[in-house]
N, CA, C and O atoms as CSV, one atom per row, in Angstrom:
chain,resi,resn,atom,element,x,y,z
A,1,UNK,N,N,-3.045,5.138,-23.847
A,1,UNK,CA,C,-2.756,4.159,-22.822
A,1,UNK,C,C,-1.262,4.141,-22.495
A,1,UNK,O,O,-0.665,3.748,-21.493
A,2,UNK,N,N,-0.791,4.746,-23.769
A,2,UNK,CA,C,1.039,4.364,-23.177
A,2,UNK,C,C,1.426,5.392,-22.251
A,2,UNK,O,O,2.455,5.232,-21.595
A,3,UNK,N,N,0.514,6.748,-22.075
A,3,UNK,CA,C,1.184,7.539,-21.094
A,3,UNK,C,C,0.298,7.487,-19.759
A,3,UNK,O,O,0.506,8.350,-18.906
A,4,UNK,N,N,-0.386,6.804,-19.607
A,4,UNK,CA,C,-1.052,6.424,-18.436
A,4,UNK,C,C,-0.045,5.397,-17.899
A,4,UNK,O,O,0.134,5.390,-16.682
A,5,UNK,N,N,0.525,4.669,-18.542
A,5,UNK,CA,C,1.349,3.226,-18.185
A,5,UNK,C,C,2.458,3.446,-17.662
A,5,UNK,O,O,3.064,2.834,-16.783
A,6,UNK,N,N,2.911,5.110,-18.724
A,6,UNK,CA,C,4.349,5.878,-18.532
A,6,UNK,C,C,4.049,6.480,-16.803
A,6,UNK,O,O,4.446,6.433,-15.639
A,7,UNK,N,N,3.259,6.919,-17.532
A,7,UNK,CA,C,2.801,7.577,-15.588
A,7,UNK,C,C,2.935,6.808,-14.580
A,7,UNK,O,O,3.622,7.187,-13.632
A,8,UNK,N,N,2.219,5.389,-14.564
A,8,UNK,CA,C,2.027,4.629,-13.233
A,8,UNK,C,C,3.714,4.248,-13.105
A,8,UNK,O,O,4.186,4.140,-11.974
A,9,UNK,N,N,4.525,4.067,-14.215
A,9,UNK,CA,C,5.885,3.667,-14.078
A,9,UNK,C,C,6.659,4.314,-13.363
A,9,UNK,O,O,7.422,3.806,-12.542
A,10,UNK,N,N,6.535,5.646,-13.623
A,10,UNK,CA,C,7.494,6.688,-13.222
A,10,UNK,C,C,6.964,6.878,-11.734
A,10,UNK,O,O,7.814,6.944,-10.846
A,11,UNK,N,N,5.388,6.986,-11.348
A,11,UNK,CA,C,4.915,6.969,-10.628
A,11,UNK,C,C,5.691,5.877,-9.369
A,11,UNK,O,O,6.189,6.321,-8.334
A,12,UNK,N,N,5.661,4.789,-9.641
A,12,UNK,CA,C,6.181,3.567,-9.006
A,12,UNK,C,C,8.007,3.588,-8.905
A,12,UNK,O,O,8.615,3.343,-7.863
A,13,UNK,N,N,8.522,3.858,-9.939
A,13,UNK,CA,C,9.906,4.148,-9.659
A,13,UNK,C,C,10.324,5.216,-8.461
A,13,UNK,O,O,11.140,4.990,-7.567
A,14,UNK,N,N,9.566,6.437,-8.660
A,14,UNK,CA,C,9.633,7.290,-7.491
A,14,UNK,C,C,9.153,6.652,-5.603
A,14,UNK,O,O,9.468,6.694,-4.414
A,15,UNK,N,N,8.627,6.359,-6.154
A,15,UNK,CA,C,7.328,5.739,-4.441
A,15,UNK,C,C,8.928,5.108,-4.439
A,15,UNK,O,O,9.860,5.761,-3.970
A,16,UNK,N,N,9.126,3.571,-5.108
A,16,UNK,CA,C,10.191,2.831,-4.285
A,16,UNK,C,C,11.723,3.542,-3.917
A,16,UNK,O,O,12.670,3.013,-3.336
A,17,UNK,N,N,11.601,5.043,-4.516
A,17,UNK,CA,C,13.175,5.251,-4.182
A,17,UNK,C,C,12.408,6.487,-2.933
A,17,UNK,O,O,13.271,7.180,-2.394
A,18,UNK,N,N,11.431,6.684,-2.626
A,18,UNK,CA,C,11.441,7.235,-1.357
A,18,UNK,C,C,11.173,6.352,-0.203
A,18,UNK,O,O,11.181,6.700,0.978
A,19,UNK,N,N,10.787,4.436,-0.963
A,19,UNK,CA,C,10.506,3.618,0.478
A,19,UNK,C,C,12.536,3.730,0.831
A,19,UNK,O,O,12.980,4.135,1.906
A,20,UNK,N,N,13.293,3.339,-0.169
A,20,UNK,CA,C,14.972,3.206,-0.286
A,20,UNK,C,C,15.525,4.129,0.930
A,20,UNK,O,O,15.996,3.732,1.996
A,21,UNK,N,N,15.297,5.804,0.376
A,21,UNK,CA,C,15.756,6.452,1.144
A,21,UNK,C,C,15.259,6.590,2.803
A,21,UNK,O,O,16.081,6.876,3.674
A,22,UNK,N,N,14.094,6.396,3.047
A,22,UNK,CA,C,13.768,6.293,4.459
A,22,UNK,C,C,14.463,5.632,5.051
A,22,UNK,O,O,14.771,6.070,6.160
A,23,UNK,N,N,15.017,4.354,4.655
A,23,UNK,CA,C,15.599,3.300,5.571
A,23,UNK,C,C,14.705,2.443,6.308
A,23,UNK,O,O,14.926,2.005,7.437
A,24,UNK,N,N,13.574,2.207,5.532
A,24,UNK,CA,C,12.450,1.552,6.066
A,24,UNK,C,C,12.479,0.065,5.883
A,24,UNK,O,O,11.648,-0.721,6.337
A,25,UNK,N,N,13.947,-0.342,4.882
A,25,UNK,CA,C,13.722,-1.507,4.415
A,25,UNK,C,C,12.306,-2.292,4.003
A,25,UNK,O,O,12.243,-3.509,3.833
A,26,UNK,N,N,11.318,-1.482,3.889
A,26,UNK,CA,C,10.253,-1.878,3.150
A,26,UNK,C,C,10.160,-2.289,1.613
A,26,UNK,O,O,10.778,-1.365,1.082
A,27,UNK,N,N,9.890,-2.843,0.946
A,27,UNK,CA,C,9.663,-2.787,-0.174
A,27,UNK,C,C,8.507,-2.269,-0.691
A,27,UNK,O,O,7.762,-1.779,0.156
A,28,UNK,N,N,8.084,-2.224,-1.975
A,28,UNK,CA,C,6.720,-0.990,-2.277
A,28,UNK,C,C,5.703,-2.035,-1.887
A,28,UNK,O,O,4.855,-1.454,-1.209
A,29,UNK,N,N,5.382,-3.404,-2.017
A,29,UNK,CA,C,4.555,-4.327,-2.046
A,29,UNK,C,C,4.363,-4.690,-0.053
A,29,UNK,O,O,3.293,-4.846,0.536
A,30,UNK,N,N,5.621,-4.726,0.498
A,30,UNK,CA,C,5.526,-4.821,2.132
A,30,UNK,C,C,5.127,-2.971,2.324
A,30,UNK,O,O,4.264,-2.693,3.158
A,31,UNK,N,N,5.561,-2.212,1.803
A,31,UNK,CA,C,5.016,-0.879,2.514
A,31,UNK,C,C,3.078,-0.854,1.970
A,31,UNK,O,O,2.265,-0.473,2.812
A,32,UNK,N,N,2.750,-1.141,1.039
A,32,UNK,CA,C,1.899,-1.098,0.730
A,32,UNK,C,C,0.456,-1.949,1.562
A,32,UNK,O,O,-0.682,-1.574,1.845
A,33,UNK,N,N,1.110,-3.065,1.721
A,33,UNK,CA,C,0.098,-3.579,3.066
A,33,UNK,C,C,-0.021,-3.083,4.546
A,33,UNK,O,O,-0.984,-3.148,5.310
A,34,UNK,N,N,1.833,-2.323,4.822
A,34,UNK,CA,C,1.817,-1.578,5.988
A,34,UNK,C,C,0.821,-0.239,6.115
A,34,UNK,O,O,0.195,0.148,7.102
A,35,UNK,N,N,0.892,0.306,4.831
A,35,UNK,CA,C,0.248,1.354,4.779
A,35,UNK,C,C,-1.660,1.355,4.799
A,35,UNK,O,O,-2.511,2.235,4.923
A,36,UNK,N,N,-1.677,0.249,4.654
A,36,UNK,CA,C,-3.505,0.176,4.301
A,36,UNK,C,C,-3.987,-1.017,5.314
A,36,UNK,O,O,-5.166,-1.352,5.201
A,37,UNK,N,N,-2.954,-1.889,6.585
A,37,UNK,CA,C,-3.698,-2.416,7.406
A,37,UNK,C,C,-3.258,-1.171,8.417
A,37,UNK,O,O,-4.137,-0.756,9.172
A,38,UNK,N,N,-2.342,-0.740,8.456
A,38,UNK,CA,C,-2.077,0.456,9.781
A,38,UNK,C,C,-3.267,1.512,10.264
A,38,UNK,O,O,-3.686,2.229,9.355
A,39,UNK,N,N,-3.744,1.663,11.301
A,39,UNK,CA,C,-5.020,2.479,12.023
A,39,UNK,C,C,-5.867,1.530,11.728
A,39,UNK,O,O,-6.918,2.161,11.619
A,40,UNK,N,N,-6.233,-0.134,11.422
A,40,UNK,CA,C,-6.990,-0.176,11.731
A,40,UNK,C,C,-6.927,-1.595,12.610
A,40,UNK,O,O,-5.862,-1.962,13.107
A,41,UNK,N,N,-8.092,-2.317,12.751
A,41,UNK,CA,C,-7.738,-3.641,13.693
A,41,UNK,C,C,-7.013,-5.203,12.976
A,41,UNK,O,O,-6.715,-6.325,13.386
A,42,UNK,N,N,-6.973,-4.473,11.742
A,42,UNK,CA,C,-6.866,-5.626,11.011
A,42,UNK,C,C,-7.562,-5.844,9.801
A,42,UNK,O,O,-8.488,-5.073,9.549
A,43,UNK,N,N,-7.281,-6.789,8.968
A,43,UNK,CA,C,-8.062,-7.210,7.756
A,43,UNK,C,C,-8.214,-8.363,7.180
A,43,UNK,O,O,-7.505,-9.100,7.865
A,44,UNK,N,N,-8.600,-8.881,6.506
A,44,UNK,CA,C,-8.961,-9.998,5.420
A,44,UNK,C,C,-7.584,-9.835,4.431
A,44,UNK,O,O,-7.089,-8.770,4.063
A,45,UNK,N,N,-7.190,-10.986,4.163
A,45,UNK,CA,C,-6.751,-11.255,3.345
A,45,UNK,C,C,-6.937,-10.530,2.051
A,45,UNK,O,O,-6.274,-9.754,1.363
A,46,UNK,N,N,-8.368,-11.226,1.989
A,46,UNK,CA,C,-8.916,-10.410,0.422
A,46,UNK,C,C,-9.308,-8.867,0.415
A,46,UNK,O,O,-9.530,-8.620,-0.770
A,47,UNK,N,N,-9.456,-7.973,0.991
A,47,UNK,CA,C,-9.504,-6.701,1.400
A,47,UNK,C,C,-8.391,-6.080,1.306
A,47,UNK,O,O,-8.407,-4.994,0.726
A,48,UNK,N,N,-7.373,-6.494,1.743
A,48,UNK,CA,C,-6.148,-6.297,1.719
A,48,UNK,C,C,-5.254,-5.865,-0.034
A,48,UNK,O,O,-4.635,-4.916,-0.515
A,49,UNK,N,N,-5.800,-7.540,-0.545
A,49,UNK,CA,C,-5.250,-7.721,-2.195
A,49,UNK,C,C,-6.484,-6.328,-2.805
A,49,UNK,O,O,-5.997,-5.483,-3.556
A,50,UNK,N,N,-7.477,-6.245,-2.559
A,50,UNK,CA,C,-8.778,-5.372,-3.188
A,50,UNK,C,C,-7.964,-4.106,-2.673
A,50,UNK,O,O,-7.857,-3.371,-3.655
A,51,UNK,N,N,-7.677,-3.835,-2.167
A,51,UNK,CA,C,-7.095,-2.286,-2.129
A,51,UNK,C,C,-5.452,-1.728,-2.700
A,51,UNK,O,O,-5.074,-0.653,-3.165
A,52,UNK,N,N,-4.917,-2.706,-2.478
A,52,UNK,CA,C,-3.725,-2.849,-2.716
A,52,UNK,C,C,-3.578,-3.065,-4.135
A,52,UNK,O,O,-3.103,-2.243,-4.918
A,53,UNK,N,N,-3.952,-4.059,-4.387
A,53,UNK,CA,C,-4.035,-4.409,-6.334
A,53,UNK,C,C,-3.069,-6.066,-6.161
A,53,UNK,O,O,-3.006,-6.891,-7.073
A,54,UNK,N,N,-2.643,-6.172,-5.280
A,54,UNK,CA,C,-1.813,-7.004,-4.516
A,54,UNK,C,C,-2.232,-8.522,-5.192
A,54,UNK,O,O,-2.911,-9.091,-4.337
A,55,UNK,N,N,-2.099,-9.331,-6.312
A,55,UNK,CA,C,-2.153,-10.692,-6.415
A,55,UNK,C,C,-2.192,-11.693,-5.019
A,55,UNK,O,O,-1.362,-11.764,-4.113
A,56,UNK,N,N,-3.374,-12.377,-5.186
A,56,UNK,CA,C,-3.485,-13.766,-3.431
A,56,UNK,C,C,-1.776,-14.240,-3.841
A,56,UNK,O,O,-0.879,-13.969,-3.043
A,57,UNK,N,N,-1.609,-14.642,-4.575
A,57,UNK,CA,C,0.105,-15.520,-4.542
A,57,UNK,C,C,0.847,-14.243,-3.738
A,57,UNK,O,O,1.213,-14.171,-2.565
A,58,UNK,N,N,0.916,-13.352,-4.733
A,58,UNK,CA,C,2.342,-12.262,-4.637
A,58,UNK,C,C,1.898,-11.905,-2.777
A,58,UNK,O,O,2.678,-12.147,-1.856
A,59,UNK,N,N,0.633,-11.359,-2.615
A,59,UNK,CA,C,0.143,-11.302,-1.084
A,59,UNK,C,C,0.668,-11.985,-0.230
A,59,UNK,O,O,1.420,-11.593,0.663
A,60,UNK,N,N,0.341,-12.959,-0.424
A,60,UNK,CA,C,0.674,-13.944,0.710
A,60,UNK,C,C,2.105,-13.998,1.266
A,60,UNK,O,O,2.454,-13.978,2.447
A,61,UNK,N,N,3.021,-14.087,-0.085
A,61,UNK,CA,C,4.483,-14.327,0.294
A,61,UNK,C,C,4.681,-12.769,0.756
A,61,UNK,O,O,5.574,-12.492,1.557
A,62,UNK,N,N,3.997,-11.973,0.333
A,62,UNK,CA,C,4.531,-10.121,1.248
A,62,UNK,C,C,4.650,-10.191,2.785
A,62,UNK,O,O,5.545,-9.813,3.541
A,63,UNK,N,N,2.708,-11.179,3.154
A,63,UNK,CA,C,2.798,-11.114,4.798
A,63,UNK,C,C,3.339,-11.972,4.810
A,63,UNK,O,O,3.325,-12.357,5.979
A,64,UNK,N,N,4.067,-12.849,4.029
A,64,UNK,CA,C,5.113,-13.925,5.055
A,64,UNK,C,C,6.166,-13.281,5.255
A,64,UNK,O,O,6.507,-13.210,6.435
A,65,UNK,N,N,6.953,-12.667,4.338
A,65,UNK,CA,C,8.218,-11.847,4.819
A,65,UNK,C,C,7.821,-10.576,6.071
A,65,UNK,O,O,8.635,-10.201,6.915
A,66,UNK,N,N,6.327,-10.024,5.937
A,66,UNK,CA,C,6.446,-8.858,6.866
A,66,UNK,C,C,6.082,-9.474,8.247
A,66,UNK,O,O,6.094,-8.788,9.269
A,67,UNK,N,N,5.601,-11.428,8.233
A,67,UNK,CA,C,5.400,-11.261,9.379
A,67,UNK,C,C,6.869,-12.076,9.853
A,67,UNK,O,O,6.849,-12.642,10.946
A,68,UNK,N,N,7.809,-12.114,9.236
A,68,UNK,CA,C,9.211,-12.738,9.337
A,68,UNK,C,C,10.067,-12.049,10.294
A,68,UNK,O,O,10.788,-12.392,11.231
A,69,UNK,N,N,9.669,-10.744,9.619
A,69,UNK,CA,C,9.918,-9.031,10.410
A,69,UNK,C,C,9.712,-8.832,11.468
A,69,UNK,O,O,10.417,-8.126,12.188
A,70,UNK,N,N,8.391,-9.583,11.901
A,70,UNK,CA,C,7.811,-9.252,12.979
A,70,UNK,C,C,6.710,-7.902,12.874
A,70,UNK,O,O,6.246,-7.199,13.771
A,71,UNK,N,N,6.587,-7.879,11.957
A,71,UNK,CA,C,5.764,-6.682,11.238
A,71,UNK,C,C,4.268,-6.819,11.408
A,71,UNK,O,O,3.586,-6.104,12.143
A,72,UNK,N,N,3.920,-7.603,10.812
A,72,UNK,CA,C,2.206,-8.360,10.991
A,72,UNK,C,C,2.066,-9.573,11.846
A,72,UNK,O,O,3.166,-10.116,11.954
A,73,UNK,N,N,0.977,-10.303,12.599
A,73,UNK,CA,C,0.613,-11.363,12.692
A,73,UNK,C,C,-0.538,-11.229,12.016
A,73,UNK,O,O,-0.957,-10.155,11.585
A,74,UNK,N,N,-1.450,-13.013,11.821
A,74,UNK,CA,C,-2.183,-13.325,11.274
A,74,UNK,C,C,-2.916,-14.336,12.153
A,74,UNK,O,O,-2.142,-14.903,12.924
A,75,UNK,N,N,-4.164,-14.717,12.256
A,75,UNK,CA,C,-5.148,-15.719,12.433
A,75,UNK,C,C,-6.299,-15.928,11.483
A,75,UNK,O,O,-6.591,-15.319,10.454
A,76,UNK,N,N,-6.935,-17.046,12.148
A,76,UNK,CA,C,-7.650,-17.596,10.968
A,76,UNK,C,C,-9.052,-17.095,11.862
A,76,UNK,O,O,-8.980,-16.783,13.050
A,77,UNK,N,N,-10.479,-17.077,10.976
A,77,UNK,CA,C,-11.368,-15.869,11.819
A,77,UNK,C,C,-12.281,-17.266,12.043
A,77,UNK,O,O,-12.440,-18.158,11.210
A,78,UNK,N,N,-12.974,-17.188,13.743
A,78,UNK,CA,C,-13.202,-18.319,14.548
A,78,UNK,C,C,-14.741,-18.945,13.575
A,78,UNK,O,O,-15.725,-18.293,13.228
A,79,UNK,N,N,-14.517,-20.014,13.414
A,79,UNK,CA,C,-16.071,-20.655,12.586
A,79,UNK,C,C,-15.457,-20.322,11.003
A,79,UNK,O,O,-16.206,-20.930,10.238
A,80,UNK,N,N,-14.784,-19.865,10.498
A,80,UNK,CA,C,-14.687,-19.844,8.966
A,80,UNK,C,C,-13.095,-19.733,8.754
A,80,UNK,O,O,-12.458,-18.727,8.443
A,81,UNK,N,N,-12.685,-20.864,8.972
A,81,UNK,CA,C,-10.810,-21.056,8.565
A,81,UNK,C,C,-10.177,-20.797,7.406
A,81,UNK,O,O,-8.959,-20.677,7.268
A,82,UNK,N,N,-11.141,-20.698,6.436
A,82,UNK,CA,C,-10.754,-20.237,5.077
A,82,UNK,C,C,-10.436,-17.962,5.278
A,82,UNK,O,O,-9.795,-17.110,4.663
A,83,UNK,N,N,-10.893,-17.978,5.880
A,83,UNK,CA,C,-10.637,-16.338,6.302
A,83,UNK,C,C,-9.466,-16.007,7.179
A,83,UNK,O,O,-9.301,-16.596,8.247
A,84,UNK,N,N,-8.551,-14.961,6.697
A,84,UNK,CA,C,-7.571,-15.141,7.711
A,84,UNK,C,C,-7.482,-13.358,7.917
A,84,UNK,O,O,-7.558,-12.623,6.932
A,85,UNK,N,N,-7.311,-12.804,9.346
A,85,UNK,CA,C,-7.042,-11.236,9.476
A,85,UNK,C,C,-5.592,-11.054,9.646
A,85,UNK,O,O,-4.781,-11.947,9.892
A,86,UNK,N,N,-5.433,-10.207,9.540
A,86,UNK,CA,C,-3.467,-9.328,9.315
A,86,UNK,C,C,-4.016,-8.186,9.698
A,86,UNK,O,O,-4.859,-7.390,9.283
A,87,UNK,N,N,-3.091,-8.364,10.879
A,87,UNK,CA,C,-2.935,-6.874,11.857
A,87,UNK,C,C,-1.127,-6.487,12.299
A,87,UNK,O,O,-0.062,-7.015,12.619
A,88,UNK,N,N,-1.613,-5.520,12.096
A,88,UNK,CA,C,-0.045,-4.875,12.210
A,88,UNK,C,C,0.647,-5.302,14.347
A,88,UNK,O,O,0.079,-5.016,15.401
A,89,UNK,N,N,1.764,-5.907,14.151
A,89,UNK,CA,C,2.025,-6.000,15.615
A,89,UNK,C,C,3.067,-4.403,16.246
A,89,UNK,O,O,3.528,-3.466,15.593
A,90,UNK,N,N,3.100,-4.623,17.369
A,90,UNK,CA,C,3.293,-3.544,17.816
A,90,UNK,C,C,4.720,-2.452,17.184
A,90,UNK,O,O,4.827,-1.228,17.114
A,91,UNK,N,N,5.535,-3.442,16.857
A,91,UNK,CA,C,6.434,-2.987,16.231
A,91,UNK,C,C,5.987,-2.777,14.813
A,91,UNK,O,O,6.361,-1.696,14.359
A,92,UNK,N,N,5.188,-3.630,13.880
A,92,UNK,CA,C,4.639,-3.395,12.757
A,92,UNK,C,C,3.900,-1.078,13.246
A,92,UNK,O,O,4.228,0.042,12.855
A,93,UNK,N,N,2.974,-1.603,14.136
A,93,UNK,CA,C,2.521,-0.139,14.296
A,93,UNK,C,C,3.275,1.420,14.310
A,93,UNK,O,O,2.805,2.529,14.059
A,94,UNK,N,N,4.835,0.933,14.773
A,94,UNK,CA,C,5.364,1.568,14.982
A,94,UNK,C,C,6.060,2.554,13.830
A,94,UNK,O,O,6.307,3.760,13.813
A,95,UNK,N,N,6.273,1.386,12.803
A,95,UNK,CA,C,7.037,0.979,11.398
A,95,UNK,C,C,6.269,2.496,10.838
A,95,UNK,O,O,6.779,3.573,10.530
A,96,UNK,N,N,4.375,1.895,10.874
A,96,UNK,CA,C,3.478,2.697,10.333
A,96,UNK,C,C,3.450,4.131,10.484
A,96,UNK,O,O,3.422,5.098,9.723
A,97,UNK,N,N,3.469,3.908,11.892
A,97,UNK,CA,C,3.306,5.465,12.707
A,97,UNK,C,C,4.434,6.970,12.279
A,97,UNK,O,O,4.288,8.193,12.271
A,98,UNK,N,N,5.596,5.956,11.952
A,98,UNK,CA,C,6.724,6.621,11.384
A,98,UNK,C,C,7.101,7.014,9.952
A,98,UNK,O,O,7.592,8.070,9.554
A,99,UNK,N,N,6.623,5.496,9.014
A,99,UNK,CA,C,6.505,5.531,7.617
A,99,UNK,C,C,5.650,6.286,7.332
A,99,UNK,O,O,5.812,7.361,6.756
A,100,UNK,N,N,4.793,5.893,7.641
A,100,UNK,CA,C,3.537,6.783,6.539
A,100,UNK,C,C,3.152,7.902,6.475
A,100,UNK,O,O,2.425,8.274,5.554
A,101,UNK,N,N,3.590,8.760,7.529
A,101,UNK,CA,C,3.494,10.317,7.202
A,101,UNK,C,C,4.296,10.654,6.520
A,101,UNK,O,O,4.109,11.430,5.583
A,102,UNK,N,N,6.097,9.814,7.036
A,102,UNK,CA,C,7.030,10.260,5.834
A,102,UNK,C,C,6.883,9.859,4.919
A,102,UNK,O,O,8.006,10.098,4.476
A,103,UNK,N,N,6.297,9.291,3.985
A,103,UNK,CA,C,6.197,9.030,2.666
A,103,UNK,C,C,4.868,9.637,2.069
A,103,UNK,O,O,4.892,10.037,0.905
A,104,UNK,N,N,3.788,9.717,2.763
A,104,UNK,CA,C,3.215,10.904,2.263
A,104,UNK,C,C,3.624,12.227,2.158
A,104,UNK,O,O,2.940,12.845,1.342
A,105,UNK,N,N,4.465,12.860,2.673
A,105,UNK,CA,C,4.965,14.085,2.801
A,105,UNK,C,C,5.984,13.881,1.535
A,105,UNK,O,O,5.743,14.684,0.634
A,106,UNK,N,N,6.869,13.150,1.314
A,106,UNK,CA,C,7.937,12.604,-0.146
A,106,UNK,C,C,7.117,12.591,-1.482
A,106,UNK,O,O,7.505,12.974,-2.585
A,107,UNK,N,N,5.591,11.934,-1.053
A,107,UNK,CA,C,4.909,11.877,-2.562
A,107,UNK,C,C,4.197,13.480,-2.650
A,107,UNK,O,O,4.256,14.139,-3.688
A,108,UNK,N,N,3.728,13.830,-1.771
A,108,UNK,CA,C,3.156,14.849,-1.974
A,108,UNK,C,C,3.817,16.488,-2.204
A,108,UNK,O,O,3.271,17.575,-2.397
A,109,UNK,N,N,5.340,16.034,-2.069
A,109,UNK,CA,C,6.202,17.166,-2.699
A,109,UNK,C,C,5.929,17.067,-3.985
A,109,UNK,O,O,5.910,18.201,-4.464
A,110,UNK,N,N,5.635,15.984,-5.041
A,110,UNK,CA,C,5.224,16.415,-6.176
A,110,UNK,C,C,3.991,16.687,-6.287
A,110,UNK,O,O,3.729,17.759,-6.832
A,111,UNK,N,N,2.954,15.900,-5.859
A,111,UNK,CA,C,1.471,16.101,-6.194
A,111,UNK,C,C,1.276,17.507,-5.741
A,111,UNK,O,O,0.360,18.013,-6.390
A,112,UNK,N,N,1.776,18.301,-4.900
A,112,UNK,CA,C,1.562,19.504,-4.774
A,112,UNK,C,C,2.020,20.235,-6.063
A,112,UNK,O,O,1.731,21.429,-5.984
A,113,UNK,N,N,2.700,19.878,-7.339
A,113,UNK,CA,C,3.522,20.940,-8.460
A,113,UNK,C,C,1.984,20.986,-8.984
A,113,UNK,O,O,1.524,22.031,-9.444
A,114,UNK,N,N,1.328,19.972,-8.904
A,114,UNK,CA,C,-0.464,20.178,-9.478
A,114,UNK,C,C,-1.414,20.830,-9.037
A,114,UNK,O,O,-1.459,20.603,-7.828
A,115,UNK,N,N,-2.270,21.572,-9.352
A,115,UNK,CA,C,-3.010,22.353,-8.668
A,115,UNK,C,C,-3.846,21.930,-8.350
A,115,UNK,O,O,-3.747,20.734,-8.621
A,116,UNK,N,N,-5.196,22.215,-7.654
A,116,UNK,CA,C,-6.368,21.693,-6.800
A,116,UNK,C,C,-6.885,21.115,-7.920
A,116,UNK,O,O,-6.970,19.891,-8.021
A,117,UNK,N,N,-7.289,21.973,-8.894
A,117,UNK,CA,C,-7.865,21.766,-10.183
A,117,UNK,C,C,-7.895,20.806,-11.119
A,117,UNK,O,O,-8.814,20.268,-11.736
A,118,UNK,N,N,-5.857,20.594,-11.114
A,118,UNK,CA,C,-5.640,19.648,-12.090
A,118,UNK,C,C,-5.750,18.372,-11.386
A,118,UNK,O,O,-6.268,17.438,-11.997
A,119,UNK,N,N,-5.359,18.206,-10.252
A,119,UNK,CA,C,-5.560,17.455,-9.145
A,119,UNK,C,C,-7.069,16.468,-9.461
A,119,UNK,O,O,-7.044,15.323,-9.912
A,120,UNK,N,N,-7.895,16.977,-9.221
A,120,UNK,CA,C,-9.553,16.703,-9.180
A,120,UNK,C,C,-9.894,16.370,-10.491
A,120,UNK,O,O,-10.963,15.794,-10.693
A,121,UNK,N,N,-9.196,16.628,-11.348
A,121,UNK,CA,C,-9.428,16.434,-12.999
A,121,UNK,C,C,-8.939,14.698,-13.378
A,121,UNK,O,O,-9.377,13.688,-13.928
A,122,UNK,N,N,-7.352,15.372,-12.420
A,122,UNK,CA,C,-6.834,13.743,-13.162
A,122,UNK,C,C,-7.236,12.570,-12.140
A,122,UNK,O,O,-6.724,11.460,-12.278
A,123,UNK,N,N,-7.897,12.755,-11.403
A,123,UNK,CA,C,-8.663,11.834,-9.998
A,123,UNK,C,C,-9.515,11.260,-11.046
A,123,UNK,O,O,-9.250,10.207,-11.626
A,124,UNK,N,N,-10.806,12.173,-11.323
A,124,UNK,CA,C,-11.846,12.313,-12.411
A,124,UNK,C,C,-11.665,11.463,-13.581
A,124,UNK,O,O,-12.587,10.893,-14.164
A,125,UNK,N,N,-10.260,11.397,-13.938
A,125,UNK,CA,C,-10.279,10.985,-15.078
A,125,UNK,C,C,-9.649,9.435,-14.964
A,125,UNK,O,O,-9.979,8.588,-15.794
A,126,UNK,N,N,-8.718,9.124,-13.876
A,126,UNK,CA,C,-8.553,8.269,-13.547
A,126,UNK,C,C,-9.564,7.130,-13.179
A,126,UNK,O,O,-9.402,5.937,-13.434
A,127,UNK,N,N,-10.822,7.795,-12.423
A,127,UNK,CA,C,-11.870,6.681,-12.490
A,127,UNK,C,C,-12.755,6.179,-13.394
A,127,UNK,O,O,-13.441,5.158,-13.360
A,128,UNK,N,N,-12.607,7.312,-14.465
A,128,UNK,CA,C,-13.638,6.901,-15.342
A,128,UNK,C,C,-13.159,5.967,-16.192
A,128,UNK,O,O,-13.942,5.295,-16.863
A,129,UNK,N,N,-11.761,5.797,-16.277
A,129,UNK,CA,C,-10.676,4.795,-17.054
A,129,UNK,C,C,-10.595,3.774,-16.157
A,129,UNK,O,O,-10.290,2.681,-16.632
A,130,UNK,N,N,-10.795,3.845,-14.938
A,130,UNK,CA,C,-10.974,2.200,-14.336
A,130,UNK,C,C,-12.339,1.963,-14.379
A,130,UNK,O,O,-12.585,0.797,-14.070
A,131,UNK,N,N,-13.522,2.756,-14.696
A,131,UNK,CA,C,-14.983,2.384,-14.787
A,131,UNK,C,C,-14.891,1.431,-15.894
A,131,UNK,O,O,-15.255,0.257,-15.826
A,132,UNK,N,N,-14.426,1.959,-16.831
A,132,UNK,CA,C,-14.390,1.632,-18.357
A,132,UNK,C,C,-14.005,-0.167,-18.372
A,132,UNK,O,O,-14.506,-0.949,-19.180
A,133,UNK,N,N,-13.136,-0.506,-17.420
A,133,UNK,CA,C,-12.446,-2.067,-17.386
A,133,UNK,C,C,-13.313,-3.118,-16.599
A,133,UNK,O,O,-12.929,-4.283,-16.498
């Protein structure tokens, strides 16, 4: 477990020094909602935290700063006020359109040192260790 932990660390230290160098002023927690509401119309709140890993507290205060930005808006979904969607605004889209290829292309300079093989192995093995919880 300690080098799975070592991994996600090092893992996470890297991601935030390629959100740094872009100049995206994102943080990993605001790029991380940019990255998983962007292409689509929007989302749930809770969809959002479910993909992300994102805590409702820590969440919430992310889209308040990204919609501070002007990054996201939010509404509440008509007949059920307890539901709220986050959609990227036009400048939010833009953010996306630009970020997220470059930072896939930054992470995937390493994931490429892995081969197809080892690739599909440690995917493999990664789920069966979140099956397990």
């Amino acid at each position: 477990m300690q080098e799975l932990a070592g991994a996600y660390q090092a893992f996470s230290l890297y991601d935030a020094e390629g959100l740094r160098k872009s100049g995206s002023g994102l943080t990993p927690s605001q790029a991380r909602v940019i990255f998983t509401i962007g292409g689509t119309e929007g989302m749930t709140c809770k969809d959002i935290g479910d993909i992300t890993l994102i805590t409702k507290g820590t969440l919430t205060g992310v889209i308040d700063r990204l919609e501070e930005k002007g990054l996201v808006e939010r509404w509440s979904v008509e007949g059920d006020g307890r539901k709220t969607i986050v959609a990227l605004t036009r400048r939010g889209a833009r953010i996306y359109d630009r970020e997220f290829p470059r930072h896939v292309e930054f992470l995937k300079s390493k994931f490429d040192k892995l081969g197809a093989g080892d690739r599909k192995q440690a995917t493999e093995l990664l789920q069966k260790i979140r099956g397990l919880f």
